[in-house]
N, C-alpha and C positions, 0 to 999 in steps of 0.2 A: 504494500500500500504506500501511497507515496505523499497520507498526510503528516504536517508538522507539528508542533507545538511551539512556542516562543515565547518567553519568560523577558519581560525586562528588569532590570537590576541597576540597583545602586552600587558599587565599589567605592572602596578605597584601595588608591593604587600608590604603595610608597617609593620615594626616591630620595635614599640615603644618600645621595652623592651631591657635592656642593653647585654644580650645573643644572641650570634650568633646561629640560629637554624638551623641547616641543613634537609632539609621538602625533602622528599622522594616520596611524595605523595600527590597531593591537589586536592580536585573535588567536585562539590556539584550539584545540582540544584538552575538555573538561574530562576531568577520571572522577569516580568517587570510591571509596573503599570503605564497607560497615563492616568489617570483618572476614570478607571472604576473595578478598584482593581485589584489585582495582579492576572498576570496569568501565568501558566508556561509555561517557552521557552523551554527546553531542559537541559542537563546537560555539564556542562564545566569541562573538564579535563584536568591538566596542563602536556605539554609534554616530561620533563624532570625534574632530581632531580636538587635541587635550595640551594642555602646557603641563608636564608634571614640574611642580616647583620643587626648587631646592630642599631637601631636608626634612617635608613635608608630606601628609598624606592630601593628597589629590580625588575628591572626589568623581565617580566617570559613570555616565551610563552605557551600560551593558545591554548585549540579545543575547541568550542562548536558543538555540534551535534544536529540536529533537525531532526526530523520526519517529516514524509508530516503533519502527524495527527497533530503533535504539530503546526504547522507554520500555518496550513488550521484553525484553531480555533481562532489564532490572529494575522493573517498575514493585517485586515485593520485598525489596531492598532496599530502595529509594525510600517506598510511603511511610515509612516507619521514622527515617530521617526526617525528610519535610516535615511530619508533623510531631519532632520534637521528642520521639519516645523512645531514640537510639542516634547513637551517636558516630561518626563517620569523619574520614577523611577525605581530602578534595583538593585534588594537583589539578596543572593547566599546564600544557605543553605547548608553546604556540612560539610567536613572534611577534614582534616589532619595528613599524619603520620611526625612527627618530630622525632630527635633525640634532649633529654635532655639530659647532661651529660651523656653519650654514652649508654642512654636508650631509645628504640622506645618507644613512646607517640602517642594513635593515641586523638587530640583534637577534638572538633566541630568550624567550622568557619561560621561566621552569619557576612555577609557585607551590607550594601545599599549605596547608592549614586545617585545622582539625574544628567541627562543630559540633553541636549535641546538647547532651546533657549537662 
């Protein structure tokens, strides 16, 4: 089947380093892991260009997009997370295009973080 789903989101995206990056582009693939190792959700694409500022968390909004196919594989794994009754881990594997000193840069960006209980 080749319906979607799409979730928008708020982040916080930080940048420990003393340079203002202005990111033009950010998106990866979304993993989650409740216990039974990491599976993929879908891929998160951020919806506009962003300044992350120095030092600071930068608020961004976010899509993620999911497939039936994607959701149907860990959708009784997931519902337990989403509504707060177990707890999970959550990597993004993707990229970014920045501007260094008025040079595109495209980096890799690797996050995790843990939510839940």
């Amino acid at each position: 089947d080749r319906s979607r789903v799409g979730l928008k989101l708020r982040l916080g995206v930080d940048n420990p380093s003393d340079l203002r990056f202005p990111a033009c582009t950010i998106g990866g693939q979304i993993f989650m892991d409740s216990g039974k190792g990491f599976h993929p959700l879908g891929r998160v694409a951020f919806s506009r260009s962003v300044a992350l500022e120095p030092a600071r968390r930068t608020p961004v909004d976010a899509e993620i997009w999911f497939t039936y196919d994607e959701l149907r594989g860990v959708w009784d794994d997931l519902l337990p997370v989403v509504e707060g009754r177990r707890e999970a881990a959550w990597r993004l594997e993707g990229e970014a295009g920045i501007e260094v000193l008025g040079v595109h840069v495209t980096v890799p960006v690797h996050s995790q973080f843990r939510s839940g209980k």
